[in-house]
Z-matrix of the N, CA and C atoms (Angstrom, degrees):
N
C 1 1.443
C 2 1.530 1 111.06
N 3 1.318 2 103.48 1 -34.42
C 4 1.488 3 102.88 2 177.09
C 5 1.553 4 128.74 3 -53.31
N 6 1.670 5 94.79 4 -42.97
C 7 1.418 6 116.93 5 179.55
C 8 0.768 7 116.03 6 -53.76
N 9 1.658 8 139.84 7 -59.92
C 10 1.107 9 157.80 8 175.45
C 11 1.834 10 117.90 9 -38.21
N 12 1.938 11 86.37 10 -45.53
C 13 1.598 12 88.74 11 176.73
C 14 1.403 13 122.49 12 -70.71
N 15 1.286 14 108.02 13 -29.41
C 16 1.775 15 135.61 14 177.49
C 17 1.299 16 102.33 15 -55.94
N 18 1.427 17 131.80 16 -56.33
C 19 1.360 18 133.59 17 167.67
C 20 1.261 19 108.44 18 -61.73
N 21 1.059 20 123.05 19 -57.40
C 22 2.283 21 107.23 20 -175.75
C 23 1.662 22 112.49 21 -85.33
N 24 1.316 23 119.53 22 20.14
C 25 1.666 24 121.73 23 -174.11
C 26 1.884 25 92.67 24 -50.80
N 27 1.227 26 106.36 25 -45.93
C 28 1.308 27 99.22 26 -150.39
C 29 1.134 28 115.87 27 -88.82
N 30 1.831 29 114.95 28 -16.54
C 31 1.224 30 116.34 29 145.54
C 32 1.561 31 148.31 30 -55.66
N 33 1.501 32 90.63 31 -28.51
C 34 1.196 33 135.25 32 167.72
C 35 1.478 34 128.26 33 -64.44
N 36 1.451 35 118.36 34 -17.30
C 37 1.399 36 134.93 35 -173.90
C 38 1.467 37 82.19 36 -130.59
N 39 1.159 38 145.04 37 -3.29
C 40 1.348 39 113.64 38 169.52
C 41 1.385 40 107.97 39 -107.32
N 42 1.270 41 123.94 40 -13.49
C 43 1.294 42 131.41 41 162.65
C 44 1.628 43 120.81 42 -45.53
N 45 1.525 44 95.71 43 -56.10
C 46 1.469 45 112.92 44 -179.27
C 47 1.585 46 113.06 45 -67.11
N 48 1.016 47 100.76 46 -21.79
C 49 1.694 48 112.64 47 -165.64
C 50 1.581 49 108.97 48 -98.04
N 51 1.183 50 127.98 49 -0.66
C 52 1.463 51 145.42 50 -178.81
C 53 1.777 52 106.23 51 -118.90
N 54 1.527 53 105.42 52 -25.00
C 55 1.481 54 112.67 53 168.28
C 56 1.291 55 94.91 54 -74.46
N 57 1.398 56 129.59 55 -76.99
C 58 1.476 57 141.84 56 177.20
C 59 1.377 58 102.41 57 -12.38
N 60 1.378 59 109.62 58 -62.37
C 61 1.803 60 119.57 59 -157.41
C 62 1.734 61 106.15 60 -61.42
N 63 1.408 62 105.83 61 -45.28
C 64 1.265 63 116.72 62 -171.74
C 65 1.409 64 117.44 63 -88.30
N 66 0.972 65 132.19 64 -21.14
C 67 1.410 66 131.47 65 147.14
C 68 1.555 67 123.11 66 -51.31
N 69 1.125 68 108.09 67 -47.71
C 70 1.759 69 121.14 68 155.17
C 71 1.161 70 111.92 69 -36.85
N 72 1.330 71 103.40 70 -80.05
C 73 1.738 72 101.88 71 -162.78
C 74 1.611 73 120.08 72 -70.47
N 75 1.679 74 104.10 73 -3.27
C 76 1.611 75 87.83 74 177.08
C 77 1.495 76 89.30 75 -99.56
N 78 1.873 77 144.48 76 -35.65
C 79 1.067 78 126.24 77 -165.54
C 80 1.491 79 116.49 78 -123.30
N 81 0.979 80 140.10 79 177.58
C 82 2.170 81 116.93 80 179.19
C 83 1.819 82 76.23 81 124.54
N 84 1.520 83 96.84 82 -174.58
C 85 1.134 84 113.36 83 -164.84
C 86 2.000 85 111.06 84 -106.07
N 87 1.347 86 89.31 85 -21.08
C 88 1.844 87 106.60 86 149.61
C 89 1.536 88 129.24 87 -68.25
N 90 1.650 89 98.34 88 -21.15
C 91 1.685 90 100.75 89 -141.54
C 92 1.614 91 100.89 90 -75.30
N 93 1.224 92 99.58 91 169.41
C 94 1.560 93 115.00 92 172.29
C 95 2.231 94 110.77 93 -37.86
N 96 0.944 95 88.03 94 -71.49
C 97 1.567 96 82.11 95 -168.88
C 98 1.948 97 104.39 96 -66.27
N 99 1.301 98 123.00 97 -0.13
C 100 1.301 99 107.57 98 162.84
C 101 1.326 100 103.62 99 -97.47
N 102 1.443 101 130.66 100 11.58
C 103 1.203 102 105.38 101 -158.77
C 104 1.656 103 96.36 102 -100.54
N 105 2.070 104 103.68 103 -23.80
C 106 1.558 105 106.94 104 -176.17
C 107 1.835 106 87.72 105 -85.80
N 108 0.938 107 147.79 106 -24.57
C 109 1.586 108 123.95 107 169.24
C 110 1.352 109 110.73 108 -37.01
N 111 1.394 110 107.79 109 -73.10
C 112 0.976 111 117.66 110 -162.34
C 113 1.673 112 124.76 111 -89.24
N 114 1.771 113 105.79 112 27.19
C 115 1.347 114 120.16 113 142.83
C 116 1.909 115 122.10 114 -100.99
N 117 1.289 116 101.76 115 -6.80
C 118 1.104 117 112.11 116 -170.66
C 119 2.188 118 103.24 117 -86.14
N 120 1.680 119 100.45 118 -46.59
C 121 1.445 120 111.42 119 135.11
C 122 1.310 121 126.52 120 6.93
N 123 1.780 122 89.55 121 -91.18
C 124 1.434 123 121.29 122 -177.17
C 125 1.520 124 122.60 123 -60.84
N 126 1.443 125 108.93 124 -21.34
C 127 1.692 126 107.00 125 172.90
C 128 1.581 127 111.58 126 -102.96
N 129 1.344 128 110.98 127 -12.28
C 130 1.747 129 107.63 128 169.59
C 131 1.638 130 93.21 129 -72.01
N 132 1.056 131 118.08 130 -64.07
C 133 1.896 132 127.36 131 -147.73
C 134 2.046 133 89.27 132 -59.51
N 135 1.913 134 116.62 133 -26.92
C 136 1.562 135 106.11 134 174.09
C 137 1.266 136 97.68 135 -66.26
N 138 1.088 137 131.52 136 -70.23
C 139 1.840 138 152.34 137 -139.23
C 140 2.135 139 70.04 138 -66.09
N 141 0.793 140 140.62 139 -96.87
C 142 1.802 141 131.58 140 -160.88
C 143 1.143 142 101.12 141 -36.93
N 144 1.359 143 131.92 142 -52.91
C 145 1.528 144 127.49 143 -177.92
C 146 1.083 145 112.72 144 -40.06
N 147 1.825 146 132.86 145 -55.58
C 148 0.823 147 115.75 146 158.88
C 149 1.686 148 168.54 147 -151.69
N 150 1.978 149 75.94 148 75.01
C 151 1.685 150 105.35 149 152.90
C 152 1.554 151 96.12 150 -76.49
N 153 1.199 152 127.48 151 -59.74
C 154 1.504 153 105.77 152 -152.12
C 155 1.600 154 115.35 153 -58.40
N 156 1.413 155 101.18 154 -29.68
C 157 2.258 156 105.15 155 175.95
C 158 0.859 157 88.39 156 -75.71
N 159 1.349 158 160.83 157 -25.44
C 160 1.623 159 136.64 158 166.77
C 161 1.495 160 123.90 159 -71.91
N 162 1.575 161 95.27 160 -16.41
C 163 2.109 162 90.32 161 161.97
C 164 1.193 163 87.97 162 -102.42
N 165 0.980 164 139.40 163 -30.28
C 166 1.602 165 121.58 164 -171.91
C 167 1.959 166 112.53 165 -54.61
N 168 1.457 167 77.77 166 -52.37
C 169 1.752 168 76.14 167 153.27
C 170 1.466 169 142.05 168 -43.11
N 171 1.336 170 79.98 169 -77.62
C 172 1.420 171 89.28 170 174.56
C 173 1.265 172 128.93 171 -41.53
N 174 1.821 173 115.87 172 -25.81
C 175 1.425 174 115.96 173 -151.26
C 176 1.728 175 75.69 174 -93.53
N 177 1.193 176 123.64 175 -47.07
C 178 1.486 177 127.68 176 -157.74
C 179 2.055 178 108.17 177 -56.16
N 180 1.489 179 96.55 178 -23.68
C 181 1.567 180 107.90 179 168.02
C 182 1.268 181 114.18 180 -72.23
N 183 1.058 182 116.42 181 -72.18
C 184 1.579 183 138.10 182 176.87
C 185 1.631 184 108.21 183 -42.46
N 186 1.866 185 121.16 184 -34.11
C 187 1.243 186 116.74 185 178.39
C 188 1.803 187 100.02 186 -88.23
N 189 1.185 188 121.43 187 1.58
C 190 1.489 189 115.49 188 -170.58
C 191 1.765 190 118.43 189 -97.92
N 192 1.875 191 79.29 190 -13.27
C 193 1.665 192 94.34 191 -168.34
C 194 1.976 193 84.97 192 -97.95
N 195 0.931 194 145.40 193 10.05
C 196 1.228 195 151.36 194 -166.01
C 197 1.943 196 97.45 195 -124.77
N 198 0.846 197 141.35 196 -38.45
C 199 1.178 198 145.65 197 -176.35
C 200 1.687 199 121.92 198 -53.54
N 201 1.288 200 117.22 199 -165.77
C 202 1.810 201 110.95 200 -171.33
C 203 1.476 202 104.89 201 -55.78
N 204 0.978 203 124.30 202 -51.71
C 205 1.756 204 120.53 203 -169.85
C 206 1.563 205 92.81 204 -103.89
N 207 1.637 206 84.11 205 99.72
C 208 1.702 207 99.35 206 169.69
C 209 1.716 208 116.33 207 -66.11
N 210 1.492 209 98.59 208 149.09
C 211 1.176 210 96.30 209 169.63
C 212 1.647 211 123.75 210 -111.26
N 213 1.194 212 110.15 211 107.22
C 214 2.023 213 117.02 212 -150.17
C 215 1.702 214 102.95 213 -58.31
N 216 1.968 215 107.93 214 -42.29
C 217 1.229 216 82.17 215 -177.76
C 218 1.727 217 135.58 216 -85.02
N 219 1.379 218 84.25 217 -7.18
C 220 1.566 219 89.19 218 176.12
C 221 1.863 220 109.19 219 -72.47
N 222 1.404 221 106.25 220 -50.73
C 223 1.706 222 110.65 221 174.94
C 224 2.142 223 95.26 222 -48.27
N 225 1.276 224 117.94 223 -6.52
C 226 1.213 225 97.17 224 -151.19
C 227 1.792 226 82.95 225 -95.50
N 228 1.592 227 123.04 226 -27.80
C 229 1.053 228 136.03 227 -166.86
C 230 1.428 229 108.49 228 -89.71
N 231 1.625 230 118.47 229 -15.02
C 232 1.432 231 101.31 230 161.45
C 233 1.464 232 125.27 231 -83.17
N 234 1.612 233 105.14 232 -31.94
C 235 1.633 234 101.80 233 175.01
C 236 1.654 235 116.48 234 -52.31
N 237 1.430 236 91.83 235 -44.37
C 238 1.643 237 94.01 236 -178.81
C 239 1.525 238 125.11 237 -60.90
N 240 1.494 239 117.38 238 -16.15
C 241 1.532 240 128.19 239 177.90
C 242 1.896 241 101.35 240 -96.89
N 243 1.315 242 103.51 241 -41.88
C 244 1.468 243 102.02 242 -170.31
C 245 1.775 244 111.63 243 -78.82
N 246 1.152 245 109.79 244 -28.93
C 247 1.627 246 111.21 245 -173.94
C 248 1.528 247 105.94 246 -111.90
N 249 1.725 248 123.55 247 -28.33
C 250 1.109 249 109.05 248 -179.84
C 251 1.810 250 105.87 249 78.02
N 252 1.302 251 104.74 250 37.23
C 253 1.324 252 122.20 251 -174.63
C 254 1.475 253 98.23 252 -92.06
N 255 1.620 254 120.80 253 149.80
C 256 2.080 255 123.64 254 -179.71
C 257 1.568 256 90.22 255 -130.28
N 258 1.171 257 90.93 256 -177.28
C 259 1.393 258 116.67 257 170.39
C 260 1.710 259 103.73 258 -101.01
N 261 1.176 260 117.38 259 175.83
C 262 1.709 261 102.13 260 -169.09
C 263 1.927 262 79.61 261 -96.52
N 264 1.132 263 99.79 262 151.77
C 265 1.533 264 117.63 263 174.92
C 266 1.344 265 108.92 264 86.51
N 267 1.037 266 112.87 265 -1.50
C 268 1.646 267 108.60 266 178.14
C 269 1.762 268 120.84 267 -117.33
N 270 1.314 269 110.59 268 149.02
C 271 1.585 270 107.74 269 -150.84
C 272 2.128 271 95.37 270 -111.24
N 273 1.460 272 105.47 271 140.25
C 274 1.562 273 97.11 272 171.79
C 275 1.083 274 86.52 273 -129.53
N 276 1.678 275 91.63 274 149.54
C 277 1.463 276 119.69 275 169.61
C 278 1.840 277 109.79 276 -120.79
N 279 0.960 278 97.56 277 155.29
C 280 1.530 279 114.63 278 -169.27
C 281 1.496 280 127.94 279 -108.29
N 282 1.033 281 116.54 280 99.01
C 283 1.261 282 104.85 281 -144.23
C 284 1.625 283 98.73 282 -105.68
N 285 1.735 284 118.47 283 122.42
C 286 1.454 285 100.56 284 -166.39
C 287 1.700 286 98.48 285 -113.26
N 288 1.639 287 109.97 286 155.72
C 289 1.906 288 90.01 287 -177.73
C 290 1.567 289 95.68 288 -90.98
């Protein structure tokens, strides 16, 4: 029995060593199926990237129209959303979804 093994050792270590290899590359922390996790990851964390520069925007507008040279009609468009403030003779409706 020995003999036999003595003759295929090297078949025998390459067997194991191609099991080894391929077990790796489909699972491990390199391997193939972590590699689409963690591209799948990579396109949620873009797609948030950028919503958040689009409020970042937005907020950086909205803080510019708030700054030394006010802007009356926009201050004029928050009272009217935040308090629900009219002009006398004029009617609001509320529109809820």
């Amino acid at each position: 029995m020995f003999k036999s093994l003595k003759k295929n050792y090297l078949l025998l270590i390459s067997f194991f060593l191609i099991i080894y290899f391929f077990f790796n590359f489909l699972s491990g922390e390199r391997g193939l199926i972590s590699y689409f996790e963690k591209k799948k990851i990579l396109n949620n964390l873009k797609i948030k990237e950028l919503s958040l520069k689009t409020q970042i925007n937005d907020l950086d507008f909205k803080n510019s129209l708030l700054s030394d040279n006010l802007d009356l009609d926009y201050i004029e468009t928050l009272i009217r959303e935040r308090f629900l403030y009219g002009k006398k003779n004029e009617q609001i409706f509320i529109i809820e979804k």
